[in-house]
N, C-alpha and C positions, 0 to 999 in steps of 0.2 A: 786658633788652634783647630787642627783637624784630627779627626779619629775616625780611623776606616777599621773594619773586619772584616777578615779572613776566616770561611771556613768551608768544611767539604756538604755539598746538600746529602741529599738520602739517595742519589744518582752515582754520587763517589766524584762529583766534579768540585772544581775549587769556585767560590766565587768570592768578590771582594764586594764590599760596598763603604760609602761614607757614611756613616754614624753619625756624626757630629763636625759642625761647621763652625765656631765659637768666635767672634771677635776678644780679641785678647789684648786688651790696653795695657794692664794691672804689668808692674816690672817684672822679668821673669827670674824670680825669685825660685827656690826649690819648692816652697813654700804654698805657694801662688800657683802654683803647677800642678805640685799634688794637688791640691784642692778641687782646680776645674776639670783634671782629669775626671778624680773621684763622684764629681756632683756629675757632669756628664753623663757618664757610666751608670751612676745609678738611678739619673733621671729617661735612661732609656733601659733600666732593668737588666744591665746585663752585668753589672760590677762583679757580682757572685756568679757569673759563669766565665767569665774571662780569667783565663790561666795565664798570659803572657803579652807584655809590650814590649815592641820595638821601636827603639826610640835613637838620638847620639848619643855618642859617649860625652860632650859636656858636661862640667861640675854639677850643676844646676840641675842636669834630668839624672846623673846618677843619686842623688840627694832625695830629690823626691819622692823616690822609691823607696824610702826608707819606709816611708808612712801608708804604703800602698797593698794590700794584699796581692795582687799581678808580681809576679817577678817580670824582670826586668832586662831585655835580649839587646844586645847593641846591634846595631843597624852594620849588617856587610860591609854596605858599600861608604860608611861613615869611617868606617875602623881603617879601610884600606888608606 
C-alpha cells in the first residue's frame, strides 16, 4: 500500500511526496485497510492533520471509511 501527500509549502507551490510504502499481504478486507491506513497515518504523526483521501470507488475502500476520521474523495480518473 502506498500513501503519498499532497500539500501547498509556505511558497504557495504544490508538492507531493510518498509517506508510506507498506507491503500489504493481509486480504483486502475494509477492515484490513482501515487499520493500515490508520496505523500508518499515525505512525508518521499526521492522522490528525489529514483532512482527505483519495482513493477507488471499490466496495472495500468505501467501507473503510467508515471507521476513519479522513473523509473519503473518489479518485477522477477511477470514477470515469
Amino acid at each position: 500500500m502506498c500513501l503519498t501527500g499532497h500539500y501547498i509549502n509556505s511558497d504557495s507551490k504544490l508538492n507531493s511526496k510518498v509517506l508510506s510504502f507498506t507491503i500489504f499481504p493481509e486480504r483486502h478486507t475494509s477492515e484490513n485497510i482501515s487499520y493500515t491506513i490508520k496505523k500508518q497515518l499515525k505512525r508518521l504523526q499526521v492522522y490528525e492533520k489529514t483532512h482527505a483521501i483519495t482513493c477507488d470507488g471499490a466496495s472495500n475502500m468505501r467501507k473503510s471509511f467508515n471507521t476513519l476520521k479522513p473523509k473519503r474523495l473518489q479518485c477522477l480518473g477511477h470514477k470515469l
